[in-house]
N, C-alpha and C positions, 0 to 999 in steps of 0.2 A: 182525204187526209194528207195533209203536205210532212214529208220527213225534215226535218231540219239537223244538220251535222255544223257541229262545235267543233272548228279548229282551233289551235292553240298557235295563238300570235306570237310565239318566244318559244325556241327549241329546247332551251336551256333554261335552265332555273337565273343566270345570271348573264347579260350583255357582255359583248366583248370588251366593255372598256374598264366594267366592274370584273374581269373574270385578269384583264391587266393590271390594274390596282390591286386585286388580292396577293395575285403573281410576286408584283414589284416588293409589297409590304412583307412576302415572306421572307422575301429574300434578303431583304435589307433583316429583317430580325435576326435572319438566319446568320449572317455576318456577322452583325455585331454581337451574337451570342457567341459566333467563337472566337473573334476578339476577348472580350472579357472573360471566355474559358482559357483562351492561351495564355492572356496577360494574370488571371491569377495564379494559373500552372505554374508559368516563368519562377513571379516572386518566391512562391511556395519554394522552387526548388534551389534559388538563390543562397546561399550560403550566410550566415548569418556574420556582420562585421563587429 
């Protein structure tokens, strides 16, 4: 009887280049959400003319 052992080809659920791209896309949301939390802050606290 021969044993036969299953390795697993990928250490990670995701490649390094998908694991960059997720990276990169947080960051850029992460940005530009607090762009548009500070720019409605600003207005918000603007004084009315």
């Amino acid at each position: 009887m021969q044993t036969i052992t299953i390795s697993a080809s990928r250490a990670s659920a995701f490649s390094l280049s998908e694991m960059e791209m997720l990276v990169g896309s947080a960051i850029v949301i992460g940005v530009l959400a607090w762009l548009v939390l500070s720019r409605m802050r600003r207005d918000r606290h603007e004084p009315q003319v």
